[in-house]
C-alpha positions as CSV (number, residue, x, y, z in Angstrom):
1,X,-15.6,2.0,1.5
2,X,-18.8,0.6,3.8
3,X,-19.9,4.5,3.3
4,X,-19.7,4.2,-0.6
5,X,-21.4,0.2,-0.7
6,X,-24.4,1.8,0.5
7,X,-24.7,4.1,-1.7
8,X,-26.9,2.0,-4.0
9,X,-24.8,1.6,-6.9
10,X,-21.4,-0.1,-7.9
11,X,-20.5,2.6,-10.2
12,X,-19.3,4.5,-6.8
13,X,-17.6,1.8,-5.0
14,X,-15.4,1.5,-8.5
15,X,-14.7,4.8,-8.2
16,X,-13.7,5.5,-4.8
17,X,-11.7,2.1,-5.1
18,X,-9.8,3.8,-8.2
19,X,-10.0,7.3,-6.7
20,X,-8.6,6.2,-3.7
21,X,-6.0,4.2,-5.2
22,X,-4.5,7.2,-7.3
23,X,-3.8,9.0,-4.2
24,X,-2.4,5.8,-2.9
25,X,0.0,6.1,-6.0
26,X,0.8,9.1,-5.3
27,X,1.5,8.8,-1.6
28,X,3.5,5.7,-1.8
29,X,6.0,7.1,-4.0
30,X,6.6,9.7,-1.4
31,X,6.4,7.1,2.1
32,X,10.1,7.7,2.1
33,X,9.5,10.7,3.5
34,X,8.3,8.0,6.7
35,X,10.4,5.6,6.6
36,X,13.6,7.4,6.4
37,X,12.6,10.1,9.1
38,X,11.8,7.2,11.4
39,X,15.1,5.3,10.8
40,X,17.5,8.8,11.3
41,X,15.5,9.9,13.9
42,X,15.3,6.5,16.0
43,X,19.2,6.2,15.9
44,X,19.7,9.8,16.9
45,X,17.3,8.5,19.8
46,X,19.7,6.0,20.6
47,X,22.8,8.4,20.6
48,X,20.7,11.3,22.5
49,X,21.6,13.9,20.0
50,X,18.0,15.6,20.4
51,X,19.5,18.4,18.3
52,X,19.3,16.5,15.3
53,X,16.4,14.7,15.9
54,X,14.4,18.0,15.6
55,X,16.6,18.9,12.4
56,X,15.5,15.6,10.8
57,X,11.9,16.7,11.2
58,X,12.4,20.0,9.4
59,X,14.5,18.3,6.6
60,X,11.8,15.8,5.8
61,X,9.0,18.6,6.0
62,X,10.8,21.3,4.0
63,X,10.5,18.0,1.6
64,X,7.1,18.0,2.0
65,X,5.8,21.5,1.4
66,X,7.8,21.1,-2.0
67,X,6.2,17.9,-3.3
68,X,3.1,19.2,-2.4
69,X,3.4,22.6,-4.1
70,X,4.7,20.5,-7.6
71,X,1.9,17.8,-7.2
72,X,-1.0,20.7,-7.0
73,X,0.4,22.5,-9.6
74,X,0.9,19.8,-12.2
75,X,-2.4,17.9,-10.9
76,X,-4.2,18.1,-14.0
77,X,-1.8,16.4,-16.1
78,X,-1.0,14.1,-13.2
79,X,-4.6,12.7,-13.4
80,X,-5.0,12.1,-17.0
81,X,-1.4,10.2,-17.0
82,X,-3.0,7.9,-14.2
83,X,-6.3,7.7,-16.1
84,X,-4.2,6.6,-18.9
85,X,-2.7,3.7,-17.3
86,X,-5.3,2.4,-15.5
87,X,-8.2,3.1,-18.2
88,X,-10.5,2.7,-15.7
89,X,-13.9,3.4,-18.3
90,X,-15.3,6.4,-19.7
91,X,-18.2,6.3,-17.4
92,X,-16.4,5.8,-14.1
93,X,-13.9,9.6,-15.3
94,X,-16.1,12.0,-14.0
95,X,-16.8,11.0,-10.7
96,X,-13.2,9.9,-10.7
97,X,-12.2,13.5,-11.4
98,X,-15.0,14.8,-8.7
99,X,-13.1,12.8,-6.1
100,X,-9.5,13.6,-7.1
101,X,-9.9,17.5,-7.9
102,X,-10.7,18.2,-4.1
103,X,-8.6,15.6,-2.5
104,X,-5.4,16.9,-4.2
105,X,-5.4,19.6,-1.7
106,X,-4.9,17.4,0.8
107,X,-1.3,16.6,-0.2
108,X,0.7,18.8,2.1
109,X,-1.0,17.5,5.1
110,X,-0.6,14.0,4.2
111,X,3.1,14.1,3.5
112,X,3.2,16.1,6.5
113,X,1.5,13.7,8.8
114,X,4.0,10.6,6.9
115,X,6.8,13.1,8.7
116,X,5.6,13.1,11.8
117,X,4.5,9.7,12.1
118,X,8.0,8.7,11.2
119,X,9.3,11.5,13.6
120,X,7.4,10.2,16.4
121,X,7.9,6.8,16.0
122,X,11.9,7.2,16.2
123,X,11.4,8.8,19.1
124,X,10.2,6.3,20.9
125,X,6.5,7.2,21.1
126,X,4.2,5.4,19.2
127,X,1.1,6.7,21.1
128,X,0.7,10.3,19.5
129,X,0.5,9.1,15.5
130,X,-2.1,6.1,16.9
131,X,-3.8,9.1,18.6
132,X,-3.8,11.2,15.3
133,X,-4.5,8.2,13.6
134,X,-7.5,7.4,15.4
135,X,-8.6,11.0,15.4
136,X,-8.0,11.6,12.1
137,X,-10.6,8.6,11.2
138,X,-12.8,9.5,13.5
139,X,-13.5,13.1,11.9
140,X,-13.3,11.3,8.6
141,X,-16.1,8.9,9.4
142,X,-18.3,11.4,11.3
143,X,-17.8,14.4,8.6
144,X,-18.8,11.5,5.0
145,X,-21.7,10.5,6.8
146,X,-22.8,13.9,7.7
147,X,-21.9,15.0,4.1
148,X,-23.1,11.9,2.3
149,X,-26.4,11.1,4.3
150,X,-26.7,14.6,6.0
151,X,-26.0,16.8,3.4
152,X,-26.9,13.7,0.2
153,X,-23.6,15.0,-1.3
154,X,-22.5,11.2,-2.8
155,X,-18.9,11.0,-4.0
156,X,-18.1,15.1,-2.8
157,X,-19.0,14.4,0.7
158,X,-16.9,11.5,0.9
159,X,-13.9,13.7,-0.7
160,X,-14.6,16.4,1.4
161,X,-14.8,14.7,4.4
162,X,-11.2,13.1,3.6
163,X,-10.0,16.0,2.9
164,X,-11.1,17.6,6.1
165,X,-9.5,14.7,8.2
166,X,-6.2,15.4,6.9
167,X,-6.2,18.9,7.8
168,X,-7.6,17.9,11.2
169,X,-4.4,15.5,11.8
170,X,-2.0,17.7,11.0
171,X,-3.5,20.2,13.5
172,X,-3.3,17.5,15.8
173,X,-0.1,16.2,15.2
174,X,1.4,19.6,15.3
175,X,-0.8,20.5,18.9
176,X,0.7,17.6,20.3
177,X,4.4,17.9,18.9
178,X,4.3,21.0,20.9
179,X,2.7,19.6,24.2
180,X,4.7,16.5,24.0
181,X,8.7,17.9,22.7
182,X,8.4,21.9,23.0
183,X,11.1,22.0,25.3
184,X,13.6,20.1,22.7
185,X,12.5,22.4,20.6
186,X,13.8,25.4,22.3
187,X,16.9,27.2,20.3
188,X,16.2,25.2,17.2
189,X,16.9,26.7,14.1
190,X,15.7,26.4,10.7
191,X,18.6,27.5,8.8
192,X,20.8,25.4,11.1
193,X,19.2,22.0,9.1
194,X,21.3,22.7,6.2
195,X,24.6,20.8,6.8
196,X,26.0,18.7,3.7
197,X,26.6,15.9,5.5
198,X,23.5,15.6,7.2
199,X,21.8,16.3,4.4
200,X,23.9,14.0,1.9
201,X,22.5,11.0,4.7
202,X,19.1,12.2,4.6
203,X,18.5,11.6,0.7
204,X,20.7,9.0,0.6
205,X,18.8,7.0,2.5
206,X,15.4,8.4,1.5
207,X,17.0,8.2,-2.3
208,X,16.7,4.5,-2.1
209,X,13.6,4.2,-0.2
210,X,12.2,5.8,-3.6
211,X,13.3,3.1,-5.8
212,X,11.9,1.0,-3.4
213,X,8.0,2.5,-3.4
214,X,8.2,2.4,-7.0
215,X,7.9,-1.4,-6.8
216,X,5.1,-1.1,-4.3
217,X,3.3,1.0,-6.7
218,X,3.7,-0.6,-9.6
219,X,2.3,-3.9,-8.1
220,X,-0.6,-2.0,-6.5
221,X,-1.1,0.2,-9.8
222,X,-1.3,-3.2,-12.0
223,X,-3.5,-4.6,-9.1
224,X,-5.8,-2.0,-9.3
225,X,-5.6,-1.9,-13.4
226,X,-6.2,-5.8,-13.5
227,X,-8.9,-5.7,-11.8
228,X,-10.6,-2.6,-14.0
229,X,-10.2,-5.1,-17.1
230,X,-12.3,-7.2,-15.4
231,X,-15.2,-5.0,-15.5
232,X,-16.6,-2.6,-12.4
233,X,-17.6,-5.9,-10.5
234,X,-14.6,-7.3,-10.1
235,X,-12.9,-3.7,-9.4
236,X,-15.7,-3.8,-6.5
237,X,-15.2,-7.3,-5.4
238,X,-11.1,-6.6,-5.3
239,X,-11.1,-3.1,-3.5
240,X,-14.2,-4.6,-1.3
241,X,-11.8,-7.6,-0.5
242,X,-8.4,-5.1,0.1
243,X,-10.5,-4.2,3.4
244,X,-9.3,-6.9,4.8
245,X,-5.4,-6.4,3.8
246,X,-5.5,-2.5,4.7
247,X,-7.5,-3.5,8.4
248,X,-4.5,-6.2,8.8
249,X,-2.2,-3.7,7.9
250,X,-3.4,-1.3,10.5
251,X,-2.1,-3.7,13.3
252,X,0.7,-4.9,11.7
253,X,1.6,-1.4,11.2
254,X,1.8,-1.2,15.3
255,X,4.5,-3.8,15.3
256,X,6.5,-2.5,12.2
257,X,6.5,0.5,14.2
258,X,7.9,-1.3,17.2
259,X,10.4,-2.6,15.5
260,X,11.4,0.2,14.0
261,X,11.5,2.2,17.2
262,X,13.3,-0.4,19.4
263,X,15.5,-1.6,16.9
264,X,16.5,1.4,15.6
265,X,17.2,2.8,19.1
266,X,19.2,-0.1,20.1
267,X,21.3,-0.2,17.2
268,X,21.9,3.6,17.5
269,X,23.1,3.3,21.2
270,X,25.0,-0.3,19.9
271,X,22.9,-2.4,22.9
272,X,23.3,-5.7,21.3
273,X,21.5,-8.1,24.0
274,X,18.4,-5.5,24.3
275,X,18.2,-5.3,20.7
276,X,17.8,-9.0,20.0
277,X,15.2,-9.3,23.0
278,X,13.3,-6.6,21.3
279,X,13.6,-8.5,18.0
280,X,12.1,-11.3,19.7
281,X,9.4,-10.0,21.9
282,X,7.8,-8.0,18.0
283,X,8.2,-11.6,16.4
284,X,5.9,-13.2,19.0
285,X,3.2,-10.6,19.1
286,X,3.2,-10.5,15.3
287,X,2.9,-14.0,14.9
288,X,0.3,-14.2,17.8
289,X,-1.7,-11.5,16.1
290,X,-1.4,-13.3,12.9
291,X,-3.0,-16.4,13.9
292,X,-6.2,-14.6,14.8
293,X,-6.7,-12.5,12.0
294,X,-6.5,-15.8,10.2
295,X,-9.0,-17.2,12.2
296,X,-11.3,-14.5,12.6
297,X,-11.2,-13.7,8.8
298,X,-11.8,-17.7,7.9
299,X,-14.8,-17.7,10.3
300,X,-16.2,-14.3,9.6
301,X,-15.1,-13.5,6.2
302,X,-18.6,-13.8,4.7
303,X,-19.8,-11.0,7.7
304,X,-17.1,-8.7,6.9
305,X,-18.7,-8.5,3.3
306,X,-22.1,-8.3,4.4
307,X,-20.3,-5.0,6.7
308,X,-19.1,-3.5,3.5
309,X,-21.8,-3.5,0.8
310,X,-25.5,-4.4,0.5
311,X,-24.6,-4.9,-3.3
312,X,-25.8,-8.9,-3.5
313,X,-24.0,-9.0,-7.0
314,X,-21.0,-7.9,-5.3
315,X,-21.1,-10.3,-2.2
316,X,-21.8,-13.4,-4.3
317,X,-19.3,-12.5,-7.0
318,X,-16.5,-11.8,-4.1
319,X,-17.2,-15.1,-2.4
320,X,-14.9,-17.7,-4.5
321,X,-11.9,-15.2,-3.9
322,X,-12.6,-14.6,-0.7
323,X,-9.8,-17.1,0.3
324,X,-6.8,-15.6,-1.0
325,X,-7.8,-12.8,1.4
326,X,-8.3,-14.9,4.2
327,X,-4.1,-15.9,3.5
328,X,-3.2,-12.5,3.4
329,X,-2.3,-12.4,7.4
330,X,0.3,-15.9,6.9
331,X,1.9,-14.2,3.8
332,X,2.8,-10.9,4.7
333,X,3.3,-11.0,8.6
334,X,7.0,-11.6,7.6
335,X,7.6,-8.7,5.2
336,X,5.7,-6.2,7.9
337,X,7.8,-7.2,10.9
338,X,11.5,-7.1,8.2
339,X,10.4,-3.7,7.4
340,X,10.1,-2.6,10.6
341,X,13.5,-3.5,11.6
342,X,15.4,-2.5,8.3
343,X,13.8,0.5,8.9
344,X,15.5,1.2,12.4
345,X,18.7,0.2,11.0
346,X,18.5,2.7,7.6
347,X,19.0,-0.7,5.7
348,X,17.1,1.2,2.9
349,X,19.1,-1.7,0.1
350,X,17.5,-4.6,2.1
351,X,14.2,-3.1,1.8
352,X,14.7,-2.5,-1.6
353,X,16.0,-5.9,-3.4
354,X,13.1,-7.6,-0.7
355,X,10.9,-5.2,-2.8
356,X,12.1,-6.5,-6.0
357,X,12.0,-10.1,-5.4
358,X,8.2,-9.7,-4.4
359,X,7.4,-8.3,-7.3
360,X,9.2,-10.0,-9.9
361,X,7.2,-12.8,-8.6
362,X,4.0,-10.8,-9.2
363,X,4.6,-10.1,-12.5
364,X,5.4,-13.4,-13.3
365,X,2.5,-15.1,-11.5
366,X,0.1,-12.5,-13.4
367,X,1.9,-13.2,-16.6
368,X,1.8,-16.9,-16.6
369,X,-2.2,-18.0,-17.7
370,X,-1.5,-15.5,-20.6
371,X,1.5,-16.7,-21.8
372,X,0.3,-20.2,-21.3
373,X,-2.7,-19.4,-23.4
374,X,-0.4,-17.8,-25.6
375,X,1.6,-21.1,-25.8
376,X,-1.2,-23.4,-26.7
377,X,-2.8,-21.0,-29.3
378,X,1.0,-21.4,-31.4
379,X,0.5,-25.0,-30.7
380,X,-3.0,-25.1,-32.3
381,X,-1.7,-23.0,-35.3
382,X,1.6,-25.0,-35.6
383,X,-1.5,-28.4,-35.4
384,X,-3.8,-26.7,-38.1
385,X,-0.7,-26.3,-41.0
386,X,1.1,-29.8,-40.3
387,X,-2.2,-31.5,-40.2
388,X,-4.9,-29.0,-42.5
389,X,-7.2,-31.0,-44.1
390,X,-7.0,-31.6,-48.1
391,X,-11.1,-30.5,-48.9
392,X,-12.3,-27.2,-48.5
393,X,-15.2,-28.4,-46.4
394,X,-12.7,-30.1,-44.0
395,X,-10.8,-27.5,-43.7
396,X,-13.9,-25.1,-42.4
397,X,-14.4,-27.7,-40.0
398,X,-11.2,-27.6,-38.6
399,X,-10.9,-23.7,-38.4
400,X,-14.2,-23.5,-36.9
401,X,-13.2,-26.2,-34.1
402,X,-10.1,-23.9,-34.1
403,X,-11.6,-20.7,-33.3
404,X,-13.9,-22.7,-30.6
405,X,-11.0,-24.0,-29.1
406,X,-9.3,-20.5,-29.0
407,X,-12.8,-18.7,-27.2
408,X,-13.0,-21.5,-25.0
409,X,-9.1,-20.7,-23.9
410,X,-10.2,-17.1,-23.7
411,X,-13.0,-17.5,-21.3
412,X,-10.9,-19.8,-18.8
413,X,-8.4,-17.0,-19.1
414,X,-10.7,-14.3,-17.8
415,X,-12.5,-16.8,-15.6
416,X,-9.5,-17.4,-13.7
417,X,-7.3,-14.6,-14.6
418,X,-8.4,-12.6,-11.2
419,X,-7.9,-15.6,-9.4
420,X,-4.0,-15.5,-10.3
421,X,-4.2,-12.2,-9.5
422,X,-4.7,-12.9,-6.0
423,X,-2.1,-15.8,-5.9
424,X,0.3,-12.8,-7.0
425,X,-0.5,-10.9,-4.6
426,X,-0.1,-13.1,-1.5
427,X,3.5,-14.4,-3.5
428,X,4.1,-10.8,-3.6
429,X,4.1,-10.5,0.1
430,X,5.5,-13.6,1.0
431,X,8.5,-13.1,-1.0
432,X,9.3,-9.9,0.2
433,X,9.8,-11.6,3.9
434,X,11.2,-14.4,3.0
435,X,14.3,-12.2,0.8
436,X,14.0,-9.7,3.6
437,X,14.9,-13.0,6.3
438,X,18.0,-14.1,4.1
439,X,19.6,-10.9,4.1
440,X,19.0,-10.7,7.9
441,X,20.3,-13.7,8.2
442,X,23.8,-13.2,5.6
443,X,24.2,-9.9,6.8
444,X,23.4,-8.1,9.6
445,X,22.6,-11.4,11.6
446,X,26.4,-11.7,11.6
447,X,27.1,-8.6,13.2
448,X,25.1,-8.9,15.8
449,X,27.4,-11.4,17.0
């Protein structure tokens, strides 16, 4: 995104931010493939059946060479069904498509990489998908700026050099998975994955988890499409001001995975007392964590924008919601850490109705101005028959004061309709923690006990 705001038009930060964000679609329908792999694998941790640990990796990526092959072979239709919903403007399509026709090739290793990350997390090593992480960014960054300033490629150097860095992780990821686990490795067999029961667990868990993402994408799909409605400034301003959720989300991510890891472990190897330390030592980090980004974002928000773009249109216009970014860290600290720990103990249901609560809010929040405006336009119908006027020329008075009336209500609806859709979005988050923390607390809370 700060490669793309220098660029020296908006027209490319719109569509990064919407080329990006299809991709984001597509993977977040398939972070099962993460979540699930991390839970299964962190109990079989626990239980030291290292056996089955290794057959949980080849499960999920037998899973992902599948979804990859289907995805490339049906992308064409895949990307004009996304254009479709998110009508992102006529103009914006072809360096849309630019972006998207070379990054779909970047499926398997994505997926993959959601595998291993998952995989290495459950067993208890969170250093090795930070490492890939890391280097995976690192070649990114290094390879767009050589393509985009080196090379002047625009929005094909940044795809390319995306599309690079994904290749470049797996490598990694797949280097290290030997160096770190070959010796667990020894005597594995693939065909020895396929056992019904094992399997039956697998996408039973992972079967859930779907339902789940499909939440999470429809709030980030209508996000993204809200915003587009808005015009390319506002897209800009609202994929400018995500920054600061995704770089949040990079260090919560750490302690989701902690959770996951620890609890997951514990619960596997039923060690109550070291399970509920762990729960308490990720609680305190998070919230320690949280505090700053809160502080740093309050006092430096204005910076971080400068640090994205050089657009001046785009700074001032991102200014007055530059707030509701600055809650994000308060809001979704809870619904990062819940994850986390539903995630070590397969609680794939939990995730799901905390998912559904958060965005049923969403949608209502973002539903609201328009319905209100809806409301009051009845009202001003219903006012105009009981009380219309018995001359002609009073009654052209009294539609033309009518139809003010109704553009006034239209411009305070688009004035302050992305302004809701920030409130939804930190509602969004919140209530996924907070319905997360009353199922921890009705259910498994008890059996901790």
């Amino acid at each position: 995104m700060a490669i793309t705001g220098h660029m020296g038009e908006a027209r490319y930060m719109a569509a990064i931010a919407v080329g990006s964000m299809v991709f984001n679609i597509i993977y977040w329908l398939f972070s099962f493939l993460r979540f699930g792999t991390g839970g299964l694998t962190a109990q079989e941790y626990g239980r030291s059946d290292y056996r089955e640990c290794c057959h949980i990796l080849l499960r999920a990526h037998s899973t992902c060479l599948l979804l990859a092959l289907a995805l490339i072979l049906m992308q064409t239709p895949l990307f004009y069904a996304i254009m479709w919903i998110i009508a992102p403007g006529d103009d914006l399509l072809p360096t849309i498509h630019t972006y998207y026709s070379i990054c779909i090739w970047g499926t398997f290793p994505s997926l993959a990489l959601y595998a291993f990350t998952g995989w290495f997390v459950g067993m208890q090593n969170t250093k090795l998908p930070m490492a890939v992480s890391i280097s995976q960014n690192i070649v990114n960054i290094l390879l767009s700026l050589l393509f985009v300033y080196g090379l002047h490629m625009k929005i094909e150097g940044v795809a390319l050099g995306t599309l690079l860095a994904q290749w470049s992780g797996l490598l990694v990821a797949f280097i290290m998975l030997r160096w770190r686990y070959g010796d667990i490795w020894k005597g594995v067999k693939v065909c020895s994955t396929i056992k019904l029961k094992e399997m039956r667990r697998f996408f039973s868990v992972n079967s859930i988890l779907f339902y789940r993402t499909v939440f999470l994408v429809a709030v980030n799909l209508y996000f993204i499409v809200a915003g587009a409605k808005c015009g390319a400034e506002i897209l800009s301003v609202n994929s400018v001001l995500m920054q600061m959720f995704i770089l949040y989300t990079y260090v919560m991510d750490g302690f989701a995975y902690a959770a996951e890891a620890l609890c997951g472990k514990y619960y596997g190897a039923n060690d109550k007392p070291n399970f509920a330390l762990a729960l308490k030592g990720v609680w305190r980090w998070a919230w320690a964590l949280t505090i700053v980004f809160t502080i740093v974002y309050a006092i430096g928000g204005e910076t971080f924008l400068d640090i994205l773009t050089d657009e001046e249109t785009v700074r001032q216009a991102a200014l007055p919601y530059l707030p509701w970014a600055i809650l994000i860290p308060i809001c979704g600290v809870a619904a990062f850490v819940w994850d986390g720990v539903f995630v070590g103990l397969t609680d794939a249901k939990g995730m799901l109705w905390g998912t559904f609560v958060g965005a049923a809010f969403f949608f209502g929040i973002n539903f609201l101005p328009q319905l209100s405006i809806l409301a009051l336009r009845w009202c001003s119908c219903l006012a105009s028959v009981a009380s219309r006027p018995i001359t002609g020329e009073q009654s052209s008075e009294f539609n033309y004061q009518l139809s003010i009336v109704n553009y006034q209500l239209s411009i305070v609806n688009y004035q302050l309709s992305n302004h809701f859709l920030w409130l939804a979005f930190n509602a969004y988050l919140l209530m996924r923690g907070i319905t997360q923390e009353i199922i921890w607390r009705k259910v498994w809370k008890n059996k901790e006990k």
